[in-house]
ZATOR-288258 format. One record per residue (C-alpha): residue number from 1; x, y, z. Coordinates in nm, 4 decimals, always signed. Layout:
BEGIN
<pami:NUM, east:X, north:Y, up:Z>
...
***
This chain:
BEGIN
<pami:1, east:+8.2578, north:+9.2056, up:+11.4187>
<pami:2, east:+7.8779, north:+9.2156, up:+11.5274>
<pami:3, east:+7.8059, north:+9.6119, up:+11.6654>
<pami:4, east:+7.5391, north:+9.6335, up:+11.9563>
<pami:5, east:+7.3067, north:+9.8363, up:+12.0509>
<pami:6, east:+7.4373, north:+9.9132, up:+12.3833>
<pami:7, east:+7.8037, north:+10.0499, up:+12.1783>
<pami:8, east:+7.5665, north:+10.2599, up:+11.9210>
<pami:9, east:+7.3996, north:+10.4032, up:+12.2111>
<pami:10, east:+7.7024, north:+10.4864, up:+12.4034>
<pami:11, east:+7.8807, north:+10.6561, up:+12.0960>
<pami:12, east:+7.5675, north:+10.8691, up:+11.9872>
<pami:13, east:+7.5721, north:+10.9709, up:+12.3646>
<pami:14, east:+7.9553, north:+11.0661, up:+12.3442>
<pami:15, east:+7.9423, north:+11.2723, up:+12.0266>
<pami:16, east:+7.5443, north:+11.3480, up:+11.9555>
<pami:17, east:+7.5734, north:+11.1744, up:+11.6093>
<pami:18, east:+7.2866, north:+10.9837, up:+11.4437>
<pami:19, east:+7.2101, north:+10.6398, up:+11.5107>
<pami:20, east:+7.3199, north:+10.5225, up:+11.1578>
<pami:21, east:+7.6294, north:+10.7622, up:+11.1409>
<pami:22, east:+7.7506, north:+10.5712, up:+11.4806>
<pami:23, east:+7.6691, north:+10.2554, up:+11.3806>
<pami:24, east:+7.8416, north:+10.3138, up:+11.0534>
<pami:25, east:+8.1458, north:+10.4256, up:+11.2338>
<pami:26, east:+8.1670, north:+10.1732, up:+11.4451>
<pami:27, east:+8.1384, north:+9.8915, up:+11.1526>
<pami:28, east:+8.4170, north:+10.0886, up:+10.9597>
<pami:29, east:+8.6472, north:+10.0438, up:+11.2985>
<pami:30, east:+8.5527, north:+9.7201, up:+11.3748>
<pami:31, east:+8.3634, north:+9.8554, up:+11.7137>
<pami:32, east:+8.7134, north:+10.0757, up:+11.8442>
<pami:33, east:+8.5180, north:+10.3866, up:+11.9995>
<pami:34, east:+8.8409, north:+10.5855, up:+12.0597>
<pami:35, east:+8.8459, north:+10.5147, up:+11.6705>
<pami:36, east:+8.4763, north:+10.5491, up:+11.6179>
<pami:37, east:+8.4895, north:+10.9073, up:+11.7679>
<pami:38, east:+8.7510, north:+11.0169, up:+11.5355>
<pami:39, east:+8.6227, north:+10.9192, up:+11.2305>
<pami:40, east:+8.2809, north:+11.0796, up:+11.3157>
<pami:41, east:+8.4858, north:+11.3725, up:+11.3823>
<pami:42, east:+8.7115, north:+11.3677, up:+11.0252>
<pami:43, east:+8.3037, north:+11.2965, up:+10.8969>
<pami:44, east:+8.1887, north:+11.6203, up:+11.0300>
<pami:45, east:+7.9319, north:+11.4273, up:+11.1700>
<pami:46, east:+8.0202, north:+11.4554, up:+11.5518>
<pami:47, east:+7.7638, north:+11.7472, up:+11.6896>
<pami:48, east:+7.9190, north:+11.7684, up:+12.0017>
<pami:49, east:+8.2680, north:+11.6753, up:+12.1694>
<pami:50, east:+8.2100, north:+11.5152, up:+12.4834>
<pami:51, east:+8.4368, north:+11.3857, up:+12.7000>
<pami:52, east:+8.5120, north:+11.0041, up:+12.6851>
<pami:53, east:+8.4727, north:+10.9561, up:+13.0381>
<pami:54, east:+8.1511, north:+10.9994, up:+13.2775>
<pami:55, east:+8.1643, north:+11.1234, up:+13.6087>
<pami:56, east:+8.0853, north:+10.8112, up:+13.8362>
<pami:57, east:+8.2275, north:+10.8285, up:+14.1578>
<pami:58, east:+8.1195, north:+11.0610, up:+14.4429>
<pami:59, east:+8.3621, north:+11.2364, up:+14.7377>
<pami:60, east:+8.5467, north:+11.5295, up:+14.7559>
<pami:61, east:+8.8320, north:+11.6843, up:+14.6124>
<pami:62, east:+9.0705, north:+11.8645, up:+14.8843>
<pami:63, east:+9.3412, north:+12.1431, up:+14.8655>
<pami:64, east:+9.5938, north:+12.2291, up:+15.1105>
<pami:65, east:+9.8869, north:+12.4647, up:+15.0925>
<pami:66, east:+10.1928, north:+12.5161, up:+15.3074>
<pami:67, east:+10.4606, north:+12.7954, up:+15.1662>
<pami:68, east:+10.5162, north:+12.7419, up:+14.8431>
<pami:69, east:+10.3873, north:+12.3902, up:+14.7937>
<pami:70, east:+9.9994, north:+12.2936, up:+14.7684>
<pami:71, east:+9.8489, north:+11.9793, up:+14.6843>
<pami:72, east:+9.5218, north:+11.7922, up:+14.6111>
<pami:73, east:+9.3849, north:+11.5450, up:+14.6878>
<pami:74, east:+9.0492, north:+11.2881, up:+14.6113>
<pami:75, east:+8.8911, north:+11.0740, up:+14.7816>
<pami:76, east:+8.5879, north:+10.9194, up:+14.6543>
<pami:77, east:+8.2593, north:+10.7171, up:+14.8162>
<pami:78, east:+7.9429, north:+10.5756, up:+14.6957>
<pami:79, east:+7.6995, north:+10.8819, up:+14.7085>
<pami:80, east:+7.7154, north:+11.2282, up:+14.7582>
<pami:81, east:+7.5783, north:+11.1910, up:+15.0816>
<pami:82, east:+7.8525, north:+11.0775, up:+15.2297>
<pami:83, east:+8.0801, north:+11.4293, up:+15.0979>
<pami:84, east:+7.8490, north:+11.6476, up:+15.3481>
<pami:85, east:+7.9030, north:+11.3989, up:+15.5728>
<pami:86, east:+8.1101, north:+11.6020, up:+15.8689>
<pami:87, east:+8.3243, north:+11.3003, up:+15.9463>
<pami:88, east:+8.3898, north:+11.1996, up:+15.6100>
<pami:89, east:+8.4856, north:+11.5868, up:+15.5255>
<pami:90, east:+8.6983, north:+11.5909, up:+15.8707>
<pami:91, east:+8.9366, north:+11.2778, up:+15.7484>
<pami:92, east:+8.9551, north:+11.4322, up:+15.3447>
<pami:93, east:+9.1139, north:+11.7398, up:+15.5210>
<pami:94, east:+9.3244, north:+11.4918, up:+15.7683>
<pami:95, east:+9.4412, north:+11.3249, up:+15.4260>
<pami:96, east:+9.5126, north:+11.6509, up:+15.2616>
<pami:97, east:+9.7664, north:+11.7849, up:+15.5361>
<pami:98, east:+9.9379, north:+11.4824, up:+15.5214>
<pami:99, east:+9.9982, north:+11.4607, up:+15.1345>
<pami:100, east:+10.2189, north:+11.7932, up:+15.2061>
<pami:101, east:+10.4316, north:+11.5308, up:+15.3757>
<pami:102, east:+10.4575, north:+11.2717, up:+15.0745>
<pami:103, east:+10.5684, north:+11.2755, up:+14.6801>
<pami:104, east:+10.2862, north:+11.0432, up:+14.5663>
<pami:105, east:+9.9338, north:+10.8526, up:+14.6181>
<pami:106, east:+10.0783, north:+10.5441, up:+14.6818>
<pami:107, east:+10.3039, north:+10.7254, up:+15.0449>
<pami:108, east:+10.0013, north:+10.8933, up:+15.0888>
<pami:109, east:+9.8342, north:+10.5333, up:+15.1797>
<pami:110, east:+10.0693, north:+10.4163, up:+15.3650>
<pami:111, east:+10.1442, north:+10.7409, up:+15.5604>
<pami:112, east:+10.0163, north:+10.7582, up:+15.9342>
<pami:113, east:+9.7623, north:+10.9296, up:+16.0191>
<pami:114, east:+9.7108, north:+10.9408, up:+16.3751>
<pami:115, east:+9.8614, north:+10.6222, up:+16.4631>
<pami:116, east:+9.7569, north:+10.4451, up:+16.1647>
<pami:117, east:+9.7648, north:+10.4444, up:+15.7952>
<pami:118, east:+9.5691, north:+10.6836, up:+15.5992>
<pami:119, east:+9.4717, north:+10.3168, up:+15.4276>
<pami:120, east:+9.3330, north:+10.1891, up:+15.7579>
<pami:121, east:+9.1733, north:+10.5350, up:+15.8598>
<pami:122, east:+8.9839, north:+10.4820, up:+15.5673>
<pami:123, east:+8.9065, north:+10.1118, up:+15.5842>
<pami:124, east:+8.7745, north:+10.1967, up:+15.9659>
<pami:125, east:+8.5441, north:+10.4848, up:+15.8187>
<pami:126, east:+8.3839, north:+10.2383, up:+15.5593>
<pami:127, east:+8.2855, north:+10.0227, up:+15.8617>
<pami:128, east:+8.1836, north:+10.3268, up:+16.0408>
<pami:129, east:+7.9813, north:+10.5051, up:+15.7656>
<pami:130, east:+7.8450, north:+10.2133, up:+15.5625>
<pami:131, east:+7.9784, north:+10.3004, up:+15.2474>
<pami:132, east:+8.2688, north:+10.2141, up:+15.0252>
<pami:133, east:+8.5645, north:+10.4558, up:+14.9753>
<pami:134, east:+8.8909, north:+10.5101, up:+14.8601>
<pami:135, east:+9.1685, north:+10.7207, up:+14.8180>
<pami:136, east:+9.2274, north:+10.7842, up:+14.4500>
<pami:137, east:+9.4573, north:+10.9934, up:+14.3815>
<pami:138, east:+9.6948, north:+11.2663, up:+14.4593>
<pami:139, east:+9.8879, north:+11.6105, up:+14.2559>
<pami:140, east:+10.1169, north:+11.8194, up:+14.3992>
<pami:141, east:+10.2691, north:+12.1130, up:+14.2780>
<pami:142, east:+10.5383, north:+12.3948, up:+14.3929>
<pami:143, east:+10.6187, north:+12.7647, up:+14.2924>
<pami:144, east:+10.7432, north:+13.0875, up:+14.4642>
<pami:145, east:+10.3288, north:+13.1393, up:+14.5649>
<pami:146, east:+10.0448, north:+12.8636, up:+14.4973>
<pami:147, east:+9.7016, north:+12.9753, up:+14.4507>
<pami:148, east:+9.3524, north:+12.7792, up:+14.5377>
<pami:149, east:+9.0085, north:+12.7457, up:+14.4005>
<pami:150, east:+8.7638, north:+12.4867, up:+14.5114>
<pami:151, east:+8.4308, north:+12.4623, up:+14.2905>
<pami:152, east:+8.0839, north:+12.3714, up:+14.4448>
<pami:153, east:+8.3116, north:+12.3766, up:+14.7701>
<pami:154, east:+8.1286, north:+12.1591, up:+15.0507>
<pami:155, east:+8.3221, north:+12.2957, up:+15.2934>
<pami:156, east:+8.6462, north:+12.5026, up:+15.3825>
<pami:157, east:+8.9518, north:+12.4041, up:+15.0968>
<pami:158, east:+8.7156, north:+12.1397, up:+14.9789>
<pami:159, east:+8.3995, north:+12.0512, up:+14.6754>
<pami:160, east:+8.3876, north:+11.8809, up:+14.3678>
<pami:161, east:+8.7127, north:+12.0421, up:+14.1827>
<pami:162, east:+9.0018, north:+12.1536, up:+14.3276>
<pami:163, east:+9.2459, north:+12.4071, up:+14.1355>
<pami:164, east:+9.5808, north:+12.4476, up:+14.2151>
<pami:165, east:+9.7909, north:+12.7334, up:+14.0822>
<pami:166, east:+10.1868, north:+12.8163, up:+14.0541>
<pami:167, east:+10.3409, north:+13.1124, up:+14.0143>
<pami:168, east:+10.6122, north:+13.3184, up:+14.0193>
<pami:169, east:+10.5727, north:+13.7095, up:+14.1835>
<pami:170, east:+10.2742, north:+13.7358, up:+14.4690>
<pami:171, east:+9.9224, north:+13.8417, up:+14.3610>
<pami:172, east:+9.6787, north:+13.6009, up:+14.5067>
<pami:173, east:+9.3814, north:+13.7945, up:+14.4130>
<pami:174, east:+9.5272, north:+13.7164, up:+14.0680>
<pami:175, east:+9.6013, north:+13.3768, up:+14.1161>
<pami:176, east:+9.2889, north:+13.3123, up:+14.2119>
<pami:177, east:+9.0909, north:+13.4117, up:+13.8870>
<pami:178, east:+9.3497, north:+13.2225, up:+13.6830>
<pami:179, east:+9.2523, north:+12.9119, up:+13.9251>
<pami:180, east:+8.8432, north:+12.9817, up:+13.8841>
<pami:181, east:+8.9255, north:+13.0353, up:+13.4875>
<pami:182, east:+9.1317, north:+12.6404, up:+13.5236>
<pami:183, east:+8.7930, north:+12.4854, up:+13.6863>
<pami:184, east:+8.5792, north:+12.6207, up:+13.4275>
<pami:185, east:+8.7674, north:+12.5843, up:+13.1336>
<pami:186, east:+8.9638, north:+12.2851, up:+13.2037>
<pami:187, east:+9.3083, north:+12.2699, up:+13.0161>
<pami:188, east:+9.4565, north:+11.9938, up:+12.8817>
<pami:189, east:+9.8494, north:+12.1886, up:+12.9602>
<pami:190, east:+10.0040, north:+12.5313, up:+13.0088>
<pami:191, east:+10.1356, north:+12.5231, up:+12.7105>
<pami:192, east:+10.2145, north:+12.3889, up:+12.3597>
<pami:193, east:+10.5232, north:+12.2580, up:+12.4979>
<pami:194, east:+10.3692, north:+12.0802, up:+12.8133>
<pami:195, east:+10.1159, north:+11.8940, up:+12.5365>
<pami:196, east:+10.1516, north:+11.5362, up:+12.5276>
<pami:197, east:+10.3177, north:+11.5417, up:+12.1385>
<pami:198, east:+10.0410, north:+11.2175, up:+12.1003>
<pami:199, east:+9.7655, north:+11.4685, up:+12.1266>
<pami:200, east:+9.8998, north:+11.7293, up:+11.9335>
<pami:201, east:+9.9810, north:+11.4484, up:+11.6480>
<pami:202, east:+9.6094, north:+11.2986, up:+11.6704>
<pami:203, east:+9.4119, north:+11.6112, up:+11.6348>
<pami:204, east:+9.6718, north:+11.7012, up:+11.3573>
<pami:205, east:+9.5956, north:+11.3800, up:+11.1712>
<pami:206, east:+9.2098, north:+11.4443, up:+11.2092>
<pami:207, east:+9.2619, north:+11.7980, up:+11.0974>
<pami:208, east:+9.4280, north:+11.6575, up:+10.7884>
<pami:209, east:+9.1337, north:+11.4235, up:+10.7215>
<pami:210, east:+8.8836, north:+11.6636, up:+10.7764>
<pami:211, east:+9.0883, north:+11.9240, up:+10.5623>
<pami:212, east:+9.1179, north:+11.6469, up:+10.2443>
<pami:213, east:+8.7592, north:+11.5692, up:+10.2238>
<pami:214, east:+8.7171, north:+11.9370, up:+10.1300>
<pami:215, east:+8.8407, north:+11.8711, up:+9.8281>
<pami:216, east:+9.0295, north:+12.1633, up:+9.8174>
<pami:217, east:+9.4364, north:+12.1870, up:+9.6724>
<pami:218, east:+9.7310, north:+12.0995, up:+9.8997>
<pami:219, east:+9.8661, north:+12.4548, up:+9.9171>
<pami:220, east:+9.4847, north:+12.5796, up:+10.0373>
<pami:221, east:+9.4532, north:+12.2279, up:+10.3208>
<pami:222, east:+9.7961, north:+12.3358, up:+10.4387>
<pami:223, east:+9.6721, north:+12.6633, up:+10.5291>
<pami:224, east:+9.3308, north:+12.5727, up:+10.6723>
<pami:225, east:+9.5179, north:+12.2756, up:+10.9027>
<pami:226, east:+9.7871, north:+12.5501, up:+11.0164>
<pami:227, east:+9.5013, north:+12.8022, up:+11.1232>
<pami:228, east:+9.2701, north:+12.4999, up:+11.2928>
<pami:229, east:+9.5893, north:+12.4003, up:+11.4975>
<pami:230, east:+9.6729, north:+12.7323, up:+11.6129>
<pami:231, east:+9.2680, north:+12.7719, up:+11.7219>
<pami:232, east:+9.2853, north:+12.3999, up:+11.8913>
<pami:233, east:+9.6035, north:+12.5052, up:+12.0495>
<pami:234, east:+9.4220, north:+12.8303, up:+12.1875>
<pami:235, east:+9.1388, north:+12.5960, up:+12.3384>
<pami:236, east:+9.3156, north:+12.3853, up:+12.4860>
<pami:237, east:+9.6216, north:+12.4972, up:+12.6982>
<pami:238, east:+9.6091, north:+12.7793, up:+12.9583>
<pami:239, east:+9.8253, north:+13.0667, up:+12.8833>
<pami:240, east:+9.6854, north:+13.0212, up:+12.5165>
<pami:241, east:+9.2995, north:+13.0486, up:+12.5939>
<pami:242, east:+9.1156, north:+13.4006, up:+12.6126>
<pami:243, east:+9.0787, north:+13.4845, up:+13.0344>
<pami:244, east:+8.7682, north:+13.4767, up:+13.1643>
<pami:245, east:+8.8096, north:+13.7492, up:+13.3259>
<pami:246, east:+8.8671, north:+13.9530, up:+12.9934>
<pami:247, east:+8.8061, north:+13.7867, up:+12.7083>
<pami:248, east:+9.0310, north:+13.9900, up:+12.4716>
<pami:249, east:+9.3358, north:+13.8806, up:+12.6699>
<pami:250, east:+9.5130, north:+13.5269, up:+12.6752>
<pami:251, east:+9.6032, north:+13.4430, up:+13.0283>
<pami:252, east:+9.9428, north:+13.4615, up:+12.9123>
<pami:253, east:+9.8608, north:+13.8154, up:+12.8215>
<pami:254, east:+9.6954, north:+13.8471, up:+13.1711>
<pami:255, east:+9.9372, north:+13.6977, up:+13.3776>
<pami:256, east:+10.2166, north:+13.9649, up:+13.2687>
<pami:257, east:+9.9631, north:+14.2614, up:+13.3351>
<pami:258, east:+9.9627, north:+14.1022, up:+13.6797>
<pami:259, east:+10.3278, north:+14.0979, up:+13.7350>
<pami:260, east:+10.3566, north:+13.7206, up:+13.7431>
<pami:261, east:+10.4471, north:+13.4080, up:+13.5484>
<pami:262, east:+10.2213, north:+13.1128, up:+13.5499>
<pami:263, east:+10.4511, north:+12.7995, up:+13.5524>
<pami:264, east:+10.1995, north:+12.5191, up:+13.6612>
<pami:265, east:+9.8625, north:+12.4253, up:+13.7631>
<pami:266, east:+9.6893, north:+12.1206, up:+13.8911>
<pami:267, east:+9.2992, north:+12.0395, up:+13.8897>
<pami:268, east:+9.1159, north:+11.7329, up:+13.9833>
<pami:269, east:+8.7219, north:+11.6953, up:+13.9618>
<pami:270, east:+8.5537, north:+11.4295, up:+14.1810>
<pami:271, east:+8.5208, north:+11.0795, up:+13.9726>
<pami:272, east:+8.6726, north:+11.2375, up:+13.6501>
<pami:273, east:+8.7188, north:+10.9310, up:+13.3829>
<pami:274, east:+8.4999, north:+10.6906, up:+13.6164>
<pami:275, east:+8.2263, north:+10.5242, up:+13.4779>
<pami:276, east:+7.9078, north:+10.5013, up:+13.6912>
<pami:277, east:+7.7093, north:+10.2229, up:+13.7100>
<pami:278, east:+7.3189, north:+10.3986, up:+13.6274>
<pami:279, east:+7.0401, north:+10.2212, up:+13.7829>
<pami:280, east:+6.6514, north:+10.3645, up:+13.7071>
<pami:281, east:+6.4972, north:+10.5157, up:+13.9934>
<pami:282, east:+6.2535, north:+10.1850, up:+14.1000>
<pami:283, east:+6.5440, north:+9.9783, up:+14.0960>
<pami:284, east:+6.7396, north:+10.2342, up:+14.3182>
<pami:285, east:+6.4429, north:+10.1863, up:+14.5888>
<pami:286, east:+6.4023, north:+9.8711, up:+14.5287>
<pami:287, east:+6.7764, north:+9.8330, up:+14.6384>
<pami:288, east:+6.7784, north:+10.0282, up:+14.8878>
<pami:289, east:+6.4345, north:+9.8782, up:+15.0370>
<pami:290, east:+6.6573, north:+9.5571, up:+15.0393>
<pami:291, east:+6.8861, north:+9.6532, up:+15.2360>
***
């Protein structure tokens, strides 16, 4: 199949790779990107990994807590002016208090809210404000104590990510660092055995690939692929990664200093795996100018 531009530009952007190495990896996976990516990767030729998806919607992210449950919740609009808007804040906190209420998104948008449904509360604030929004989505989470953590908070229990936290034992000051470490280092589980066995199977198969075009013997590749999965697995789930706090602990290793066990964690960030329409900056005015 023909490979465009537009697809070489996107993949250099995703991994930092040259313009011929993409365009070459494309061709050799008949334009797959997923598939693209990986072989750039089992190339050594990916400089960077980036995530797949851009951040493209705007809103808020909101936590709420009631005993030993918390949730989150996001609800997204057009621009960020509308997340320090003080009405549109007012109803994200409205919507949080009521997922405590409900198992999943779809409840949530049907719950009432005031006499109507969270759906329709919304649907009157897009008439009201101007601007399109929606509810997205919804996690919710329980434990003997839940801890919080909002990042780039916009106002009181809600910003642009929102960390929830599980645990069993009480030390909030605790739970609270392990919920800051979540936001900035981002997770994929909380542990080996909460890791989609897909994901665990892929990088193993790229770590394989990367491992044979060494060159080196099977005995030597099994060793190197054993030692890259145990580092990948230390990346990439929670209680295996070093704590922020202290580096030269796991949070594992942390957590039982602390006199607790870490048995869950949620965390959303505003318009995570949306794709954003980018318009130039004359074009924005011009739009806008337009009415």
């Amino acid at each position: 199949m023909a490979i465009t531009a537009a697809q070489v530009k996107e993949l250099r952007e995703m991994t930092g790779a040259g313009m011929m190495d993409a365009k070459k990896a494309l061709t050799e996976n008949d334009g797959d990107m997923t598939a693209a990516v990986d072989w750039l990767r089992t190339k050594g030729l990916a400089k960077a990994a980036k995530k797949a998806g851009r951040t493209a919607a705007e809103g808020l992210v909101a936590v709420e807590v009631s005993g030993g449950t918390g949730v989150a919740v996001e609800v997204n609009a057009e621009t960020d002016f509308v997340a320090k808007n003080a009405e549109f804040q007012s109803m994200v906190a409205d919507i949080a208090k009521k997922a405590l209420e409900v198992d999943d998104t779809d409840a949530l948008a049907t719950a009432d809210m005031g006499g109507k449904s969270v759906s329709d509360a919304i649907t009157d604030k897009i008439a009201k404000i101007g601007e399109n929004m929606s509810l997205r989505r919804m996690a919710k989470i329980k434990g003997e104590s839940v801890a919080t953590y909002v990042h780039n908070a916009a106002a009181d229990g809600m910003g642009q990510i929102g960390v929830l936290v599980a645990m069993t034992g009480d030390n909030a000051g605790f739970g609270r660092q392990v919920a800051m470490h979540i936001a900035a280092a981002s997770p994929a589980s909380l542990s080996e055995a909460d890791l989609d066995p897909a994901i665990l199977e892929k990088e193993r198969q790229i770590q394989i690939d990367i491992a044979r075009e060494s060159g080196k013997p099977d005995n030597v590749i099994e060793k190197m692929i054993e030692g890259r999965m145990k580092k990948y697995l230390s990346e990439i789930t929670l209680l295996g990664q070093a704590f922020v706090v202290d580096p030269d602990k796991t949070v594992a290793e942390a957590a039982k200093d602390a006199g607790v066990e870490i048995t869950g964690f949620v965390r959303l960030a505003v318009g995570e795996g949306i794709e954003k329409e980018k318009e130039d900056f004359a074009a924005e005015v011009a739009k806008a100018a337009q009415g």
